[in-house]
Structure formats: structure tokens, C-alpha cells
C-alpha positions as CSV (number, residue, x, y, z in Angstrom):
1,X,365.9,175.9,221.1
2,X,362.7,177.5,219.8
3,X,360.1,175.5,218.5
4,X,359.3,175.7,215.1
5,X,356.2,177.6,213.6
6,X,353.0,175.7,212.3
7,X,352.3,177.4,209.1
8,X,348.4,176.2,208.5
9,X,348.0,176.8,204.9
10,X,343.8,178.1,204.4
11,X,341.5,178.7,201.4
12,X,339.2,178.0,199.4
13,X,339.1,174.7,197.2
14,X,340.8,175.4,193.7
15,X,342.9,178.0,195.2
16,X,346.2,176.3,194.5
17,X,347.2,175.9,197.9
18,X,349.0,172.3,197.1
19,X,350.8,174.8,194.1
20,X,351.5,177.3,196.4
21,X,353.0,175.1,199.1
22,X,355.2,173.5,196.7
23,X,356.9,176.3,195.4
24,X,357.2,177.9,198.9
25,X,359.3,174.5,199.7
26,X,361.2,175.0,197.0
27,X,361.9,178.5,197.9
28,X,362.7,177.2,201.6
29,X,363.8,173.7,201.7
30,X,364.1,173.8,205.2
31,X,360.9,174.0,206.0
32,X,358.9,170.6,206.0
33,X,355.7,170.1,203.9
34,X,353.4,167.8,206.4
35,X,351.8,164.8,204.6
36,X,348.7,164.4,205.6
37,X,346.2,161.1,205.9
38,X,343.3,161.6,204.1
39,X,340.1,159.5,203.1
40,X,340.4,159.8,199.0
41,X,341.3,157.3,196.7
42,X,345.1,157.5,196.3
43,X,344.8,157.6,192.4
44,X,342.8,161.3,192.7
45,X,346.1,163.7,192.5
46,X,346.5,166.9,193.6
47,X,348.4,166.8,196.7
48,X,351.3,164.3,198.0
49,X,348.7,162.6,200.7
50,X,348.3,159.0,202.8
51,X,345.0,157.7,201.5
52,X,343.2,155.2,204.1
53,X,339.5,154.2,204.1
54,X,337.3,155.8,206.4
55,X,337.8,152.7,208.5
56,X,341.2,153.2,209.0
57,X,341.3,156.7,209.6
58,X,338.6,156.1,212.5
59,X,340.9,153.7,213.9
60,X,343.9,155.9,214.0
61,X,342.0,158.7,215.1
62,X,341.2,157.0,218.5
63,X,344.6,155.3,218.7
64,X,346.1,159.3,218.8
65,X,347.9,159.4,215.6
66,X,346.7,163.0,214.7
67,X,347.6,165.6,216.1
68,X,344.9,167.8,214.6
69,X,342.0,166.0,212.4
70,X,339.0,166.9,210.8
71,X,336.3,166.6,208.3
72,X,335.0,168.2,205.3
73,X,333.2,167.9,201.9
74,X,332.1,163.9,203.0
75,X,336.3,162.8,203.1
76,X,338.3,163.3,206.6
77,X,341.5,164.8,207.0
78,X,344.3,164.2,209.5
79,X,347.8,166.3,210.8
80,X,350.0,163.3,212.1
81,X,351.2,163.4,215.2
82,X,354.3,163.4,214.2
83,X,354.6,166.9,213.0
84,X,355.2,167.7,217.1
85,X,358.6,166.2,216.7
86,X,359.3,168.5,213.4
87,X,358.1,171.7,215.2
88,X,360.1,170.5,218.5
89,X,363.2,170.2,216.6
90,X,362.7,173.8,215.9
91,X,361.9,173.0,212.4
92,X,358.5,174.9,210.7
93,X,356.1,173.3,209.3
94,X,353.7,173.9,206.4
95,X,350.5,172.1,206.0
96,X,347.2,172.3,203.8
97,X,344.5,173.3,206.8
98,X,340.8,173.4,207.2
99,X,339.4,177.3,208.6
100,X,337.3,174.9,211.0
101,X,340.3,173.5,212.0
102,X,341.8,176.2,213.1
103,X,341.1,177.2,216.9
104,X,341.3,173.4,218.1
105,X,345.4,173.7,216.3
106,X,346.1,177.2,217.8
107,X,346.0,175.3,221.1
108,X,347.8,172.7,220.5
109,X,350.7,174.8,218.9
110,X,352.5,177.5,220.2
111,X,354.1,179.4,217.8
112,X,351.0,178.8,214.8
113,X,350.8,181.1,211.5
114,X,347.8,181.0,209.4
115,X,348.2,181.6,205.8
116,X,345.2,182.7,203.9
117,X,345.2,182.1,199.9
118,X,341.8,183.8,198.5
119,X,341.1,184.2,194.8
120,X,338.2,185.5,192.8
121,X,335.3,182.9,192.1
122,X,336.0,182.8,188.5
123,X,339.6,181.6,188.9
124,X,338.3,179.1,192.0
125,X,336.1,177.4,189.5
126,X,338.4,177.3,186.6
127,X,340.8,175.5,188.6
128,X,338.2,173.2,190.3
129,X,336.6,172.1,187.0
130,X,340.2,171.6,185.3
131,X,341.4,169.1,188.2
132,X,338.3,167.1,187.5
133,X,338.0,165.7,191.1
134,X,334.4,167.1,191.9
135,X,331.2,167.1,190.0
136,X,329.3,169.9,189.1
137,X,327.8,169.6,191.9
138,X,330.1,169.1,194.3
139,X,332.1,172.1,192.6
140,X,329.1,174.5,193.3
141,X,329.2,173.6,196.8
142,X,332.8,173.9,197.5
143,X,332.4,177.7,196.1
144,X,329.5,178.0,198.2
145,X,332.2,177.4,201.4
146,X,334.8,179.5,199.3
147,X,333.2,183.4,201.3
148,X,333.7,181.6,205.2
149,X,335.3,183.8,207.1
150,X,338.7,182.9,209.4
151,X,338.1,182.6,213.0
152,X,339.5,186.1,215.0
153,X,342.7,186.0,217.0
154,X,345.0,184.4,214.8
155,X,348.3,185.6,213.7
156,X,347.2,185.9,209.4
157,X,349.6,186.2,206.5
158,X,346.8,187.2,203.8
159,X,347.8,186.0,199.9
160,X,346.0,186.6,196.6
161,X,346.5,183.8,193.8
162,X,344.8,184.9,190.9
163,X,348.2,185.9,189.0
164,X,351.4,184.1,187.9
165,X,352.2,181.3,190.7
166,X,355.5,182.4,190.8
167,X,355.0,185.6,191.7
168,X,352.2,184.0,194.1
169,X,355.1,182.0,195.9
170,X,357.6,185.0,195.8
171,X,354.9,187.4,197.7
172,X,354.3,183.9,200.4
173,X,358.4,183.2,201.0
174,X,358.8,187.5,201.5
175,X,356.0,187.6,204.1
176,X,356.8,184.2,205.7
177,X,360.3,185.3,206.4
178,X,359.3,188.6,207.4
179,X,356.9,186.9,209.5
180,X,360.5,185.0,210.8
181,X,362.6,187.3,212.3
């Protein structure tokens, strides 16, 4: 049996990758959305996500329950170990990914995709002020990260969300199946 792909789902914040992932799902129910731990109060939205405190998440993190972990904009983010027995089964996986994340996961999995969502700065901050999750300031400095570049090497579906999301998710499901075979 082949193992499935890691799909690590990359862009800026405000980008709609939660949307985006949703709606490829929907598109392709067999592939499995990854839930991952993060340290933000569970009542803040956006994504389906296990919210611990930065306690906890320290204490998994040295008890191996990530596969994959990092941190970013003062909250930490972890991949559950778990998803190995997903990707094992031969199943892909799709989860919301950090660009600095990126080379320490194309080691641990074999068969890894990146998918890149970009949009343009006027959209990014639209979306980020209509969530209202960040401050002003903390929305000027997430589109001050928005222009870092990917890390060379990697195997890059590339994705513009700035129109309809449906047509968005029908562009993502052609090239990840394309991407398949």
C-alpha cells in the first residue's frame, strides 16, 4: 500500500485557508482534514482546533504527541502524531501549515505536497479585520509576514484566493488530483 500524501496547506493569515480546506473536503471526503492542538482560547473560531494552554502544549510536546509543532504570532501550533497512522493507511491528509514549518515536515513525510494560497494585501486585510481575532496591531504585523517566501525544493501547488471560494476550491480539487495520479 502507498502511503498517503501530506498536503501542508500555506499562506498568509486572512487568506481563507480554513475556507479553502473545507470546501476541498467537501469536494474529496476521503481525504482527512488534520485537527490541530493549538494555544488559543477555544471560543476564538475560525478553524475546527484543540485549544490547550501553553502549559499543556509544552507538556505534550515533550511527551511526543506531535508529529510536527511549531510557533508563531505569540500562540504554538501542533500536527498530532496521529496523522502518521492516517498517511500509513494510505489515506492523505490536509492540514493548515506554517512556511517555517515546512523543511523539518518534508523529512518526516515521504510523499509531502505544499499548497500555497496567496492573495493580494487588500483582500488579506479585509478578511483579517472582519474575523476580529487580531488587533490593529497585531493585523499590521501578520501582513508584514504575508511577502515570506517558501523554502526551495518542495513539490508546490500555487493557488490565488482573491475571487469566488468556490471557484478557489474547484481550481485546489483539479490540481490536487492532477497532482494524484
Amino acid at each position: 500500500m502507498t502511503a498517503g500524501r501530506l498536503i501542508a496547506v500555506v499562506g498568509p493569515s486572512g487568506v481563507g485557508k480554513d475556507s479553502v480546506m473545507a470546501g476541498i473536503h467537501d469536494l474529496m471526503p476521503h481525504i482527512h482534514l488534520v485537527r490541530r492542538v493549538i494555544t488559543r482560547a477555544p471560543e476564538l473560531g475560525g478553524e475546527i482546533y484543540d485549544a490547550v494552554s501553553v502549559a499543556e502544549f509544552e507538556a505534550m510536546a515533550d511527551n511526543g504527541a506531535f508529529a510536527v509543532h511549531w510557533g508563531a504570532h505569540g500562540l504554538y501550533y501542533g500536527i498530532p502524531v496521529t496523522v502518521k497512522y492516517q498517511l500509513n493507511r494510505g489515506t492523505d491528509c490536509l492540514v493548515n501549515f506554517s512556511r517555517k514549518a515546512l523543511t523539518e515536515a518534508s523529512v518526516i513525510f515521504p510523499r509531502f505536497t505544499v499548497l500555497s494560497i496567496t492573495a493580494q494585501p487588500e483582500t488579506l486585510e479585509r478578511r483579517l479585520a472582519t474575523r476580529g481575532r487580531e488587533t490593529q496591531e497585531e493585523i499590521a504585523n501578520r501582513l508584514a509576514q504575508a511577502e515570506k517566501p517558501l523554502p526551495k525544493g518542495f513539490d508546490v501547488i500555487h493557488l490565488s484566493n482573491d475571487g469566488p471560494l468556490h471557484e478557489t476550491v474547484a481550481r485546489a480539487t483539479a490540481q490536487l488530483q492532477a497532482v494524484r495520479v
